[in-house]
N, C-alpha and C positions, 0 to 999 in steps of 0.2 A: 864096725859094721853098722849101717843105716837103719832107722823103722822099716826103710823098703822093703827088708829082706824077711821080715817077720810080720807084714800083716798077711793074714791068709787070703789064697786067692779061689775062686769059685766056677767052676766050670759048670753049665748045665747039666751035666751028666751027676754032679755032687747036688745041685739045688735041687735034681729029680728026685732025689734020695731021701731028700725031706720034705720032699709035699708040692715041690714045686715047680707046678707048668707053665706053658708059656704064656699065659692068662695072669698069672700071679707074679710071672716075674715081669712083666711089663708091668703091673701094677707097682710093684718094689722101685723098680725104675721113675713114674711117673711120680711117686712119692717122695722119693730122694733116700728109700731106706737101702737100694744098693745104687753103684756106680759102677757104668760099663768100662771097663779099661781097655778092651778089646775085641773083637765079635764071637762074644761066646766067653768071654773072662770078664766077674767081676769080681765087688768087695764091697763088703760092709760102707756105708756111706761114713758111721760113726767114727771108723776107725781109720779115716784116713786124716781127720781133723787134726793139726800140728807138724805134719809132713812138712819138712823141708823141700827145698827145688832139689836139693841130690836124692831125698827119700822115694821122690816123684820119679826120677830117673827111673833110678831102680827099679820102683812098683812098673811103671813101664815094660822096661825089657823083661822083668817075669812074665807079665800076662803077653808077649810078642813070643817069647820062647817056650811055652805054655803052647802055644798052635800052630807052629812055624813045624814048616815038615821037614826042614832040614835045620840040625842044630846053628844057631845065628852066630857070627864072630862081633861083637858088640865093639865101637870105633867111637873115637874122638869123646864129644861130652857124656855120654853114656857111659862108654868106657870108665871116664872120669871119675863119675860118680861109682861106678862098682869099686875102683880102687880107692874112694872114700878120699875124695879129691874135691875143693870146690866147682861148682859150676855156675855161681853167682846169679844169674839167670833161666832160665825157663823157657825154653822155645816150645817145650810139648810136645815134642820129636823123638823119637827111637833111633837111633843112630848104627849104621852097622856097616861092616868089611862088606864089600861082594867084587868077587871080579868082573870083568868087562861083560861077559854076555849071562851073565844075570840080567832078567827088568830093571828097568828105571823105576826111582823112588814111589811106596805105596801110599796110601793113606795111613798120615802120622809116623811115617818111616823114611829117612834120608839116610839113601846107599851112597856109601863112598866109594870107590874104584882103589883098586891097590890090589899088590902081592904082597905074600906073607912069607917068613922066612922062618926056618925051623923052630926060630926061638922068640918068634913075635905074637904067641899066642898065650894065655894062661888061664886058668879059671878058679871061679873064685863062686864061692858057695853054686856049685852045678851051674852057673854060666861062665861062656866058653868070652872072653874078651883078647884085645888087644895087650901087648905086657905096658908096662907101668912105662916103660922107654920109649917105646913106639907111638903110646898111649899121646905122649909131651908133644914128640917130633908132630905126630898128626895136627893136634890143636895148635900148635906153635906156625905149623903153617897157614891153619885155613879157618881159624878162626879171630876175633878182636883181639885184638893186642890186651884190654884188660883182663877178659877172661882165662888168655892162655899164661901171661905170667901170674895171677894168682892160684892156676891149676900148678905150673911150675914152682912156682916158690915153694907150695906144699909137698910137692913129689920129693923137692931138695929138703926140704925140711922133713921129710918120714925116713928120707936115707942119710942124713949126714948131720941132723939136729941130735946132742944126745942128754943134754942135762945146759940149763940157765948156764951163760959164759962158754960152754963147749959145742963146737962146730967143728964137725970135720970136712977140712977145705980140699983134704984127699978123695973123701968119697963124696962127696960135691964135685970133684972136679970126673972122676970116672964117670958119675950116672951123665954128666955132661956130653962125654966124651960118645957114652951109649946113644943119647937120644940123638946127636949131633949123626953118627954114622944110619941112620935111617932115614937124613936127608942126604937124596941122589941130587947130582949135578947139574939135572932137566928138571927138578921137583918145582911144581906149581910153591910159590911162599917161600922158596927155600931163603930168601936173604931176611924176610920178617922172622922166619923161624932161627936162624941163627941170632939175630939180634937179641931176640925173648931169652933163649936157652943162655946166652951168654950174662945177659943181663940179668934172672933169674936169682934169687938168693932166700935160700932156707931158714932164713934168722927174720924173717919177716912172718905174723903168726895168724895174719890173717887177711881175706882178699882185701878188705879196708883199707890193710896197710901198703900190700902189693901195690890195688890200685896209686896209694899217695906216693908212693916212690915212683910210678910214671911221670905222676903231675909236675913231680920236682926237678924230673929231671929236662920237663920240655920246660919249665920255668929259667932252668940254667943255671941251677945250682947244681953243687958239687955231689957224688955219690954219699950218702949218707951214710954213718954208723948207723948198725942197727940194734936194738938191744944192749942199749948201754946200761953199763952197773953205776952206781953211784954211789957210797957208804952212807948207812943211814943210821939213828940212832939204835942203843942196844946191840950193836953189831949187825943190823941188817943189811940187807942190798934193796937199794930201789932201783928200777929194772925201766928205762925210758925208749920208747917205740925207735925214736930219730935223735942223733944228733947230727945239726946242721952245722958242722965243725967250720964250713968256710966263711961261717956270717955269725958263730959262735953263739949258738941259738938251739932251742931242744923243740922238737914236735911230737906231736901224742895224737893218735887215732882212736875216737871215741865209738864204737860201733851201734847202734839202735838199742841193745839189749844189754851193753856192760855192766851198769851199775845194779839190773835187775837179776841178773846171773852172777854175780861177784858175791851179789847179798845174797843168794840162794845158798851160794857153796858155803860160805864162811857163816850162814847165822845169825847175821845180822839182817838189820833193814835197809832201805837204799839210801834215807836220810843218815845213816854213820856210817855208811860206805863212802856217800859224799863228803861230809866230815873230816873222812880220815884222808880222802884225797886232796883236799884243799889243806892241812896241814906237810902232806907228803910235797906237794908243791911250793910251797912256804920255803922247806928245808931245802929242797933242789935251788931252788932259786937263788935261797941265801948262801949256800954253801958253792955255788958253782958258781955265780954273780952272771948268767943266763937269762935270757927270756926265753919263756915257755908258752908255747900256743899250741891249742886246741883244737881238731876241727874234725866233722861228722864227713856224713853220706854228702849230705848236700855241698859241701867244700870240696869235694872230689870229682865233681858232676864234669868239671875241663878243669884246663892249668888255669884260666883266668879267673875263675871263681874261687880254686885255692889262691893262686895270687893275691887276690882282694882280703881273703883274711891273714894271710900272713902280713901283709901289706899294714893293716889294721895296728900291729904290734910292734910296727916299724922293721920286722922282717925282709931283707928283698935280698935276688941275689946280687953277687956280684959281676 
């Protein structure tokens, strides 16, 4: 569950309760000590510092279903984010189901058109969303191609990841099967949304790496291992993002904040987080007779700027 779902939200009728008119809350406003989320919903300004783009989601559709007179069905990146999916980006939209003779999209809210079918609705902490299935189908259609296989990769990976080396290819292939039947014959996207949902794979652990598996595969190389084990000393497993089996070559996805949250959990500092990774490297390299490349946000940005650094380590396809 997200910070979205626990910072508290503030309705006029609550600020009146303690002192404050609309004198004062324009003042709060002009100061920065609240933030308007919606006409008549705010929140603490303090408390929203650190929010993620899915925590922001979230915080969203609370304060939209907070004054919506009719309970909202919450669609596509919104959706997303309530089912604790990435959304990589940030468009600052509220996202939601409406049938056809609803309005057209309000301020800060994009109506999507669709029917619902008995079992395409669920909710999840009191809001009313799209199911986890339909959820996919939608973004796989009508959304980037990176954003909807890193939502997909995750959706695969919460239903069929179960523990390092185990993958169930069974229930990978059902949720498949699920979000695949929610795209109709006439569906706007339907051959981009098949391609994602097929290509799609839950052993990928983060949109970082989602996205580098796009890049690799417009590059022309072969589908990649993912999550390979490799024996390490003492009996351990080191655990590698790619292997690029057809050019006999390993790649690793470095994310903005790894080595600062790696040291967080375990205890350490980032300089013997670093440390222990460049020995971890040493031993893969020696023991597997591999080249190993590395590469961030910016190496992902298209295929030919990952090209360029794979290129770098004499990497290419074949």
């Amino acid at each position: 569950m997200t910070n979205g779902f626990v910072i508290p939200l503030r309705q006029r009728r609550d600020l009146a309760t303690i002192g404050y008119d609309s004198r004062r809350i324009r003042r709060a406003l002009d100061t920065g000590h609240l933030t308007l989320l919606r006409r008549g919903v705010f929140a603490r300004t303090t408390e929203l510092a650190g929010l993620t783009v899915e925590d922001r989601a979230v915080l969203r559709a609370r304060a939209y279903a907070a004054i919506a007179s009719v309970p909202p069905v919450f669609a596509t990146r919104t959706a997303a984010a309530l089912h604790g999916l990435p959304v990589v980006t940030d468009d600052e939209k509220t996202h939601v189901l409406s049938s056809a003779d609803r309005p057209g999209s309000g301020y800060g809210v994009v109506r999507h058109r669709g029917s619902l079918g008995d079992d395409d609705v669920t909710e999840i902490s009191g809001l009313r969303c799209t199911s986890l299935s339909r959820t996919i189908a939608d973004l796989a259609r009508t959304d980037a191609r990176e954003r909807a296989v890193s939502a997909t990769d995750a959706a695969l990976r919460h239903v069929a990841f179960r523990a390092p080396g185990s993958y169930d290819e069974d229930a990978a292939e059902r949720f498949r099967s699920e979000a695949l039947a929610h795209i109709g014959p006439t569906s706007v996207g339907r051959a981009k949304a098949r391609w994602v949902i097929t290509f799609a794979d839950g052993r990928a652990q983060l949109p970082g790496e989602s996205i580098s598996r796009i890049r690799l595969h417009e590059l022309g190389f072969a589908a990649p291992s993912l999550q390979v084990p490799v024996a390490a000393p003492r009996g351990r497993t080191y655990w590698i993002d790619f292997g690029l089996d057809d050019v006999e070559a390993w790649g690793e996805f470095d994310g903005r904040s790894k080595y600062r949250d790696v040291a967080a959990v375990g205890g350490r500092t980032a300089q013997e987080v670093v440390e222990d990774e460049k020995r971890r490297e040493d031993w893969i390299r020696g023991v597997t007779n591999r080249t190993l490349v590395r590469w961030g946000w910016g190496d992902i940005a298209n295929a030919a700027a990952l090209g360029r650094r794979l290129s770098a380590f004499g990497v290419r396809p074949r």
